[in-house]
N, C-alpha and C positions, 0 to 999 in steps of 0.2 A: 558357548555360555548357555546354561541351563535355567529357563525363564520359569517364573512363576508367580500368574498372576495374584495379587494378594485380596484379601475377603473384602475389604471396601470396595475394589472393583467389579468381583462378583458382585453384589448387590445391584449391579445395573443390568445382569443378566436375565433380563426377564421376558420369557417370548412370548407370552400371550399379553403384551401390553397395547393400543394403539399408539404408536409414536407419532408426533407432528413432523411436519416436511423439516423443521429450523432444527440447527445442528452441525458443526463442524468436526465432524466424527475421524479419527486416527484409522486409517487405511487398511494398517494390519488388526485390525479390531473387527470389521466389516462383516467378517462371519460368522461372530457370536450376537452380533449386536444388530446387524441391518438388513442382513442379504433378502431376510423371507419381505420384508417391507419392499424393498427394492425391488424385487421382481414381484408383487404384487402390482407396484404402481408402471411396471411394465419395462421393467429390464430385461435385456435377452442374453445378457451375457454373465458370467459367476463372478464371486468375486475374487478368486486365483487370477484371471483377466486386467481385474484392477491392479491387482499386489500382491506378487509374487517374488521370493528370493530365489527359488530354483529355475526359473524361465523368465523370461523378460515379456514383462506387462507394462501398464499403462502408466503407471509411477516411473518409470524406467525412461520416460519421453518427456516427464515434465522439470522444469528448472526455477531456483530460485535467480530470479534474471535479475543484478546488480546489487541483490541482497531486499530489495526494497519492492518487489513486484513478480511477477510469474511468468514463465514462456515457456514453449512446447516446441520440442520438435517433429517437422512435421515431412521430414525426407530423408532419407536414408544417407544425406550428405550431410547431414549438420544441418538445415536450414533451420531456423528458431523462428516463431512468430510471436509477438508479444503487444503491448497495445501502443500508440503514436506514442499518448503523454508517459508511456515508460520508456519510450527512446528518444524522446524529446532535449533533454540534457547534453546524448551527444547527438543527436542531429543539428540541433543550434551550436555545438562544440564545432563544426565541419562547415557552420555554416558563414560567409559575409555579405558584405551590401551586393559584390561583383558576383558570386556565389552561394545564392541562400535559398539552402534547398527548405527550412521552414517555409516561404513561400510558392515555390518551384517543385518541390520532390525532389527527388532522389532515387535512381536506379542502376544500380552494379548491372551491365551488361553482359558481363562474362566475370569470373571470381580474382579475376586479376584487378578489378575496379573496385573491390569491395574496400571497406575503410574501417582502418582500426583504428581503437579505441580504448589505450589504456587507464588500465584502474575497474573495467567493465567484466563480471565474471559469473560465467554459471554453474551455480553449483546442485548436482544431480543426488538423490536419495539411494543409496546401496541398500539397505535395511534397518529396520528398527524393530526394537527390544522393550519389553516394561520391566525396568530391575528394580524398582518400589520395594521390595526386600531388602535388596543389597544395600540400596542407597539411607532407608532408612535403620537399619539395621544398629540397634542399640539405641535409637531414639525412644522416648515413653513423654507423655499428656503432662509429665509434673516438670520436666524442663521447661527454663525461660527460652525464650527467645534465640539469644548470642550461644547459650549451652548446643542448643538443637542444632542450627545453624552449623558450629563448630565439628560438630560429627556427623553432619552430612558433607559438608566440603571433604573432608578426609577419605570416608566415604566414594565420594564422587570420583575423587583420585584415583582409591585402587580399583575401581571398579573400572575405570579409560584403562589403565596400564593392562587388564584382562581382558580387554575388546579383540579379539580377533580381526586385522585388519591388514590391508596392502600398503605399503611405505607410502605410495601416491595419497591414500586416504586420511582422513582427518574425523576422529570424533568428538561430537558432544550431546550434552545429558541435559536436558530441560523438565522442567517441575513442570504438573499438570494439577489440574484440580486443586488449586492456593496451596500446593508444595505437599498433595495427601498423594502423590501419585511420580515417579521419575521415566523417561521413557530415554532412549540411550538411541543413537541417529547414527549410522555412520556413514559419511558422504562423502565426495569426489567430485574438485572445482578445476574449473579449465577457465582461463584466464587470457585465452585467445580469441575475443570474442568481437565479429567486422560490422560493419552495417553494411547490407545489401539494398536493401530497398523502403524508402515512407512515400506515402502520397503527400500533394501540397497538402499545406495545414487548411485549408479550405475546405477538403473532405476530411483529416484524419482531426481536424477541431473544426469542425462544423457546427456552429452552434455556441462553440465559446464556451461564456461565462452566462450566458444569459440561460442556454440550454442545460448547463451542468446539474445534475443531480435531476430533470424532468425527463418528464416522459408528455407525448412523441418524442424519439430522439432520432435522428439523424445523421449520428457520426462516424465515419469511416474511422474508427479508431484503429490503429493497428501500425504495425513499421515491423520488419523485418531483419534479422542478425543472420549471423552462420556462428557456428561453435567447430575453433581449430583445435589438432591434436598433434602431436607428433609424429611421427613416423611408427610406431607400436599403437597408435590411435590412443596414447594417454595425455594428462595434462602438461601441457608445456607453456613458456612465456611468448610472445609473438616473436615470430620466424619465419624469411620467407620461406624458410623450407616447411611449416606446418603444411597438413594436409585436412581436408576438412574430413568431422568428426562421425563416423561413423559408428551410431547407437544400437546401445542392445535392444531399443523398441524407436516405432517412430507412427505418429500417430495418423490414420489413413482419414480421407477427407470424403463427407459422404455432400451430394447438390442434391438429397434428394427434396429438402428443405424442412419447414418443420411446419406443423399445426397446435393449437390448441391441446391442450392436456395430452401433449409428446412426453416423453422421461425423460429428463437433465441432468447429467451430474456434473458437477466442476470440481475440481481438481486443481489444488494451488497451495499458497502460502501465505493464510491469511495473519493479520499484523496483530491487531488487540481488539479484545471483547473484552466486557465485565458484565455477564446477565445476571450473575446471582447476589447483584447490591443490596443491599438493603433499601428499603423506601427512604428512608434520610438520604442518603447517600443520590437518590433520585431528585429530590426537593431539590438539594443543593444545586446540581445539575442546572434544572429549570430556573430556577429560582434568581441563583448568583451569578456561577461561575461562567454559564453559559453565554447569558446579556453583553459581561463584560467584554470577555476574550471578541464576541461579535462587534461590538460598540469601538472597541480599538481598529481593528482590520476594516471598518467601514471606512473609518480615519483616513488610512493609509492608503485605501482599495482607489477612493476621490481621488487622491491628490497623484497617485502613478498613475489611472486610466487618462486622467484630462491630458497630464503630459506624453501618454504612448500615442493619444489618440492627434494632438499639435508637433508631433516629431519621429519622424520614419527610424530615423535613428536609436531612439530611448523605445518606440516599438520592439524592436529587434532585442537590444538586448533586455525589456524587462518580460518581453513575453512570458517566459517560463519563471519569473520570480510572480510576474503579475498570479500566474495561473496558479502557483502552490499556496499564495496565498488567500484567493481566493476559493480554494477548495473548502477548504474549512471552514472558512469564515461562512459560507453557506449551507453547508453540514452540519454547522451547530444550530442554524437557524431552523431546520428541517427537523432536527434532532429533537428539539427544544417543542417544537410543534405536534411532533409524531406521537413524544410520552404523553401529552396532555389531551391527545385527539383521542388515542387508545385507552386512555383511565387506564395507563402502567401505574402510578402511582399508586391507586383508590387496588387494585391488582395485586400490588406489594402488599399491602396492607392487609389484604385481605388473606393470602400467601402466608402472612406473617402471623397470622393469627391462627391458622392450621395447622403453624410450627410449634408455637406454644403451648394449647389446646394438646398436641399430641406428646408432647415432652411431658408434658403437665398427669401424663398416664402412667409414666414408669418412672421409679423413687433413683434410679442412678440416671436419667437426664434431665431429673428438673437439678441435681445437684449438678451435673456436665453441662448442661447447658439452656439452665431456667435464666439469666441473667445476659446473656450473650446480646440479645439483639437491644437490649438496654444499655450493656456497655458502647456497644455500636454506635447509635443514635447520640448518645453523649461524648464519644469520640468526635462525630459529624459536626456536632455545637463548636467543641473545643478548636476543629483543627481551620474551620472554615475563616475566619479571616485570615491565617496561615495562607489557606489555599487559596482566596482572592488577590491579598497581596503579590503571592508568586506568579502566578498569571499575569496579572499585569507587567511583574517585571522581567518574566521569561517573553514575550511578546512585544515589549520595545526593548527592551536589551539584546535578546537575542536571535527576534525572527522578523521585526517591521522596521528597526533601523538597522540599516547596513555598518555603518561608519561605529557604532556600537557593539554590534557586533564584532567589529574587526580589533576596535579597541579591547576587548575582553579577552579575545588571542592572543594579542600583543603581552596578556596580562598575566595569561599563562605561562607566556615565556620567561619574565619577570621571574613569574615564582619557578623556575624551571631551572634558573639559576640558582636562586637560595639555596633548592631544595636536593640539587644532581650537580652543581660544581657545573665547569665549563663544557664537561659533556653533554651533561642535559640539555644544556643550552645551544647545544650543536647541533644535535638531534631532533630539537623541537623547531629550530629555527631553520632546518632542512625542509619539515612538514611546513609550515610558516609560508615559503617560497615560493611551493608549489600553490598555494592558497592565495596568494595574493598575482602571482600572476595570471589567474582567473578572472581574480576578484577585479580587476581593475577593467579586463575588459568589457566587464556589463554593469562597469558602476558609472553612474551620471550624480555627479554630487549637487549640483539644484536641486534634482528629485528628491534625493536623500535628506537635504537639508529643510526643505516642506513636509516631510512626513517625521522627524525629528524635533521640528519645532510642536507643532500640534499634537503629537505622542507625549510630548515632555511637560507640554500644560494639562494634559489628561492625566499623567501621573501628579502632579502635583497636587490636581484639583480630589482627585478620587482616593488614592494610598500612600502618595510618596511626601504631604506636607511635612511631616516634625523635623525628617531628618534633610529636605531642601534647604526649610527654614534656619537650620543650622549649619547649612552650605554658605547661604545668602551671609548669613549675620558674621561668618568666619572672613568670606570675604566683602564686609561692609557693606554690603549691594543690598537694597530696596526691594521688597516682594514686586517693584514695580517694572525694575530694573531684570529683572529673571531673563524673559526669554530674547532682550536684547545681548547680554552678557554670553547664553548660549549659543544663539548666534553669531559671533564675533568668535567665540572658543572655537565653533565648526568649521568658521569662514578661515581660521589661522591655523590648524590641526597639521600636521606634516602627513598624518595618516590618509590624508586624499590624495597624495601625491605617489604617485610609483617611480618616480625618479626618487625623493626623499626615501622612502620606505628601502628603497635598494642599498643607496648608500646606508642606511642605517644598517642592515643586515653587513654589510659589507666592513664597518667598524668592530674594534675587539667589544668583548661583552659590557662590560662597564661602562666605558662610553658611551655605547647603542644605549646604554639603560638610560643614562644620565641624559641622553638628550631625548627621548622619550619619559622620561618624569617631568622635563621641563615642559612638555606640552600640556597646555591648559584644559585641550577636551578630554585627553586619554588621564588627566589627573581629574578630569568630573567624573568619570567613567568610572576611575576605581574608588573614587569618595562615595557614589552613590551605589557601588559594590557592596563596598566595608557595610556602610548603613545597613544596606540589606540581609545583610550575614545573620543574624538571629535572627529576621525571620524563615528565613530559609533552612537554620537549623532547627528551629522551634517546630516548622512543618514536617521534616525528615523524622524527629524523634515522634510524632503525635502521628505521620504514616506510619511509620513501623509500626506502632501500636497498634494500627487499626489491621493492619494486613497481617499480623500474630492474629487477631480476631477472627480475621476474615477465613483464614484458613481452616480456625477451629469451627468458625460455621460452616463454609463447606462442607465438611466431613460432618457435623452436624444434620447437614439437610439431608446426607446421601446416606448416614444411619437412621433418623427418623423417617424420612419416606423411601424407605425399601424397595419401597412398590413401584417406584418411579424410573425411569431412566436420564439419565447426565450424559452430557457430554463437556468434555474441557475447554475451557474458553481460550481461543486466539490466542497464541504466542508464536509466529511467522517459524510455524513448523509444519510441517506436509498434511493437509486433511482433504478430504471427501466433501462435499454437500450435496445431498438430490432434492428432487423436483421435480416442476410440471412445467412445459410454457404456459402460462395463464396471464389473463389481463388481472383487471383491478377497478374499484368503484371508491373512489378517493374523498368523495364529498356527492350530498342529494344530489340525483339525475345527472353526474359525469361519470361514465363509462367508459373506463380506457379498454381497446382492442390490443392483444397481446404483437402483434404486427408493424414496423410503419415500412414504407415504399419510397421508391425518388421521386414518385410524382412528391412528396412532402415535402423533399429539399428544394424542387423548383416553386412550392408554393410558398418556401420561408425566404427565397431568392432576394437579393436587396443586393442591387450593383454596386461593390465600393465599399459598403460596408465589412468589417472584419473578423465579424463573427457568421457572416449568412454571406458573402459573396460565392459565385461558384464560379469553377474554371470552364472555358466555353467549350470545351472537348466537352465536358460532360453534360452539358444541356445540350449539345447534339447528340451524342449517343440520346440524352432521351427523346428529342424529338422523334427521331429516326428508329425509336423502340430496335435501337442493335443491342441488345443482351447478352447476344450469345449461348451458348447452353445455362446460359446463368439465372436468366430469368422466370418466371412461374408464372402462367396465364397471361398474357402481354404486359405485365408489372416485374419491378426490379426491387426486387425485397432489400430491407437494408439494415434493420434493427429490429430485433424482439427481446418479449419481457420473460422471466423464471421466478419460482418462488424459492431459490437455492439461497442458500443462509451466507452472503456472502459480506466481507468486508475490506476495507484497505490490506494490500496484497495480493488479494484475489483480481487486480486488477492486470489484464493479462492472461488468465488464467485459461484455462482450455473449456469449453461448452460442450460436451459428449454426448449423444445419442444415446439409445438403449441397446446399443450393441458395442458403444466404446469410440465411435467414428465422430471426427470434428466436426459438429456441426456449427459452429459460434468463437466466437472469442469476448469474454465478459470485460467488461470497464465501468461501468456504475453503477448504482443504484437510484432510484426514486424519492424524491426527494422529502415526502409523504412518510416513507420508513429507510430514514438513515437512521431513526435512533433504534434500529436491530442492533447496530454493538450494545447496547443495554438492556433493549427487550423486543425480541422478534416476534412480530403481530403478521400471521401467514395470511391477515385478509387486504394488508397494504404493504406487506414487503415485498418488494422484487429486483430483482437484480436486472440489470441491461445488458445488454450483449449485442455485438455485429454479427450479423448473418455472416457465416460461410461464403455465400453466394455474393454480395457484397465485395468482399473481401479479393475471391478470385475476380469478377467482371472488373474493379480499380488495377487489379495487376495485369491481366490482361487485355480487355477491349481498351482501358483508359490510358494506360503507361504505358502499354504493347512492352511488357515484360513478361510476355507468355511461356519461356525458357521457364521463370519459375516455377510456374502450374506443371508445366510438365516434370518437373523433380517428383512431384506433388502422385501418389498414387487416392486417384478419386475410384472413390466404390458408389456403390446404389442399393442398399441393405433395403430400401422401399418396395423396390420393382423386380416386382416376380417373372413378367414376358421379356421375351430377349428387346433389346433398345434399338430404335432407329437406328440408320446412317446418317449423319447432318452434315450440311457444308458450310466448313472452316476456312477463313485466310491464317493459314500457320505460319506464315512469315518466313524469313530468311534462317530464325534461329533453331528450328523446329527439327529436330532427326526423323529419319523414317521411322526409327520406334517409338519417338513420342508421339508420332502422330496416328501411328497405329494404337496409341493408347486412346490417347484424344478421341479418336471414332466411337471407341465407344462411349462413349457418354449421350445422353439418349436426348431426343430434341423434347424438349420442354414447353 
């Protein structure tokens, strides 16, 4: 297929510009747009190294790890490394009370031990295209919306059916730059995918919730996969007979460690950014929606901590619900604090006024787009109690109550029938089955029904009165009488019960309907649906509006400032971010150093506790300063900071040196600049990362899982003099060739 970029994206061509470090830049794009910056700030390697289709490079090693996060591999066998909280789901999946490697860890001794996991899959980048021509091809500025739309789908089609690809491959086309720009993926997913190794949750969440999104961090974040193939090394379903997968690149591991203003690039799949909002669009943010979505999940965060923290059992299973919910819920707090610390706001505005000033120069864009950031702004007015109402009701309907959530599946399948006859309903009630037999193992309905009640008088109090009131008044009940009634709905529900829920699947459709209508929560469930339903479409038609706008400004701001350079915001497709290791000054006289060590985890130590306990192995290794080749100056490094643009997805991600070698593995951010998905401030953004070194010392001095490091080909791109000889206890598992690798590795 014959590419060619089209003149909008020229205009970001510009090489005598200073770029900032912030930027999720498209891989194959790197050497018109980055490389001289790059190796300015001290990269040693090209960017054919990065991303290349005729030889296997560094894209070639990385994976979208379950769709939802990043991993690398990092041996010429399949080994995959990715972070704890992204293998977290199925490590608690493997895990029980008699066997809970969440508390314990987890290590495949030999690949016969390893543990599969299906549903888990990674998928590998083969190459990518900008077909921005093709796909927009017969679009023009005086189409609506559904017109444009309509001939880019079409569009989109014949342009897949001309993709040159292998039967195993799969393509698809994502819109970049608010839909001015198409770039065309075509990748290769292997769906054999085991767990090899996590540490206890004690190093791989260290720190918890309390630690999340700060800096010092101290978290052994990380857990370990393999990626199987077939017998031809391609994708296959799980089989004992797979073999593990042997990659066209695998990424090599340098201990030599890192310093202060080292080069960083990460390499991942980040989720979503929006930097080019508008300042309305910011307000809103800080202002409303922000508060709210926090002020619920605070709700919720009380009432499952007290009960994880009174019951070993409800720990276990809401661990990983506690934690997702939690993420956010402190992200926006951060978020919310970050634009207002930086004057993003007083920024935009001022941004905005540069826009118009220069439009306001030439007579065909004050007519294109003298009016644009006004329709905006009045868009923002219009859509924003749309936008708070759905918040609140995507957030107890379907991310803080469970039993609501389940209800609403149920509800689909309902219409699943109307809508597909008995098939539908076989089919959806097949997905159904598999969900609920999940679902019930890490549901505790107390829990549930405390954070259901208190959600349900937040919605009443805040967005949900006219249409309650008319709940109440249908069923004669008293505004007083509310959340006893719901109560009693929750306490009688059949949907708590997985014996109930089985039989019911297990009845013909009708039936199952009809005794499922008869229940009184899942008929609150869909009353306070139906209600919701215009506002929900009233938000959808007043978003489309604004993202038809959005688009036109985009393209707006990258013709008016010519001079400048863009990059595409986040859509969990393959990009590049570089950088420096550097600290940060977050507030008067606090100084963060870009480094922390284990002396730090022995000084946040708290026996018993569940966010800061440590395991005793590992406070003797540090008494006893056994490192091993791992550690630097008689300290054991564990975490450093970057100024690499990173966001949800990137977490997992691979940490690379300036020659391409692993030196990190990324998992958060600072909690000072989460609001980078909106607007990246390079003097408080930074991303977090596990040391390397870290990483190997927990696999091998901690778990004595030192088989893995030696898969592991470690280099020393630092050190110029040939390296000591040191002495190793290499254990039982140890070959004479790995240990003849081992030696070299230089004493530290």
């Amino acid at each position: 297929m014959k590419i060619k970029i089209p003149i909008i994206i020229i205009s970001l061509l510009i090489s005598n510009l200073a770029i900032a470090v912030d930027g999720m830049w498209l891989p194959f794009l790197l050497k018109t747009l980055n490389e001289q910056e790059m190796q300015e700030m001290g990269m040693q390697m090209s960017v054919e190294d990065i991303y290349s289709v005729n030889k296997g490079s560094l894209k070639d090693a990385i994976v979208h790890f379950g769709g939802f996060c990043t991993g690398e591999i990092i041996s010429d066998q399949g080994l995959l490394l990715t972070n704890h909280h992204c293998g977290y789901g199925k490590i608690q999946a493997h895990s029980s009370v008699e066997n809970n490697y969440l508390k314990d860890g987890f290590w495949a001794m030999n690949k016969s031990e390893e543990l599969t996991n299906p549903g888990l899959f990674a998928t590998f980048i083969v190459r990518m295209d900008d077909v921005t021509d093709m796909v927009l091809e017969g679009v023009d500025d005086k189409m609506d919306k559904k017109e444009r739309q309509s001939i880019i789908d079409v569009n989109i089609d014949a342009v897949k059916a001309k993709v040159s690809k292998e039967s195993y491959q799969d393509v698809m086309i994502r819109p970049f730059f608010k839909g001015n720009q198409y770039i065309v993926f075509v990748t290769v997913t292997y769906n054999d995918v085991r767990l090899v190794g996590a540490p206890p949750e004690s190093i791989g969440k260290f720190g918890a919730d309390t630690d999340n999104w700060e800096w010092p961090r101290h978290t052994g974040d990380f857990s370990m996969f393999r990626v199987y193939a077939d017998k031809n090394n391609l994708p296959a379903e799980y089989s004992a007979d797979n073999v593990p997968y042997q990659p066209k690149h695998h990424l090599k591991v340098s201990t030599d460690g890192v310093k202060a203003d080292d080069f960083t690039l990460v390499f991942g799949f980040p989720g979503r950014t929006n930097s080019y909002l508008p300042a309305s669009s910011l307000t809103q943010v800080v202002n409303t929606l922000n508060p709210a979505k926090i002020d619920i999940r605070d709700k919720a965060l009380k009432i499952v901590g007290a009960e994880m923290r009174n019951d070993e059992k409800v720990k276990l299973q809401y661990s990983s619900k506690f934690a997702r919910i939690a993420n956010y819920w402190k992200k926006w707090m951060g978020e919310s604090q970050g634009l207002i610390a930086t004057h993003a706001i007083d920024k935009k505005l001022k941004y905005e006024t540069d826009f118009q000033n220069a439009v306001k120069k030439k007579r065909k864009w004050r007519k294109k787009y003298g009016n644009l950031l006004g329709q905006l702004d009045q868009l923002n007015r219009e859509i924003e109690p749309y936008a708070l109402k759905r918040d609140y009701y995507n957030e107890i309907f379907y991310r803080n109550v469970e039993l609501l959530k389940a209800a609403n599946y149920l509800k689909r399948l309902e219409s699943s029938l109307e809508e597909n006859g008995e098939e539908g309903y076989n089919n959806y009630k097949g997905r159904l089955e598999g969900f609920f037999s999940g679902f019930y193992k890490d549901y505790e309905p107390r829990v549930d029904r405390q954070v259901f009640l208190s959600l349900m008088e937040m919605y009443y109090k805040k967005v949900g009165k006219t249409e309650i009131d008319l709940y109440l008044k249908g069923k004669g009940l008293a505004k007083k009488d509310f959340l006893m009634h719901l109560g009693q709905l929750f306490d009688n529900s059949l949907i708590k019960s997985s014996d109930k829920i089985a039989s019911l699947f297990k009845e013909n459709p009708d039936k199952a309907l009809a005794t499922l209508k008869a229940d009184g929560f899942y008929a609150f469930a869909k009353n306070i649906s139906a209600a919701y339903k215009p506002t929900g479409d009233k938000y959808n038609e007043k978003k489309a509006e604004f993202d038809d706008l959005m688009s036109k400004y985009m393209k707006a701001q990258m013709e008016v400032f010519s001079d400048r350079v863009f990059y595409p915001d986040a859509n969990s497709t393959l990009r590049v971010t570089y950088g420096q290791v550097k600290g940060y000054e977050p507030r008067d006289a606090v100084i963060y150093n870009p480094s922390t060590y284990l002396k730090g985890i022995v000084e946040k130590f708290q026996p018993g506790d569940y966010e800061f306990d440590v395991p005793k192995k590992l406070l003797e290794l540090y008494e006893s300063k056994d490192f091993g080749p791992y550690g630097e100056d008689g300290k054991m490094p564990v975490c450093f900071l970057g100024t690499n643009h990173t966001t949800g997805g990137n977490s997992g991600s691979p940490v690379l040196d300036a020659y391409g070698n692993l030196i990190g593995l990324n998992f958060d951010r600072v909690w000072e600049g989460t609001m980078s998905d909106l607007n990246y401030d390079e003097t408080i953004c930074r991303n977090i990362m596990v040391d390397i070194r870290y990483i190997l010392f927990v696999v091998d001095k901690f778990a004595g899982a030192g088989h893995l490091v030696d898969e592991m080909d470690l280099v020393h791109p630092k050190i110029k003099k040939k390296p000591k000889k040191i002495k190793m206890n290499y254990g039982p598992v140890r070959t004479k060739k790995a240990k003849a690798r081992i030696m070299k590795t230089p004493e530290r």
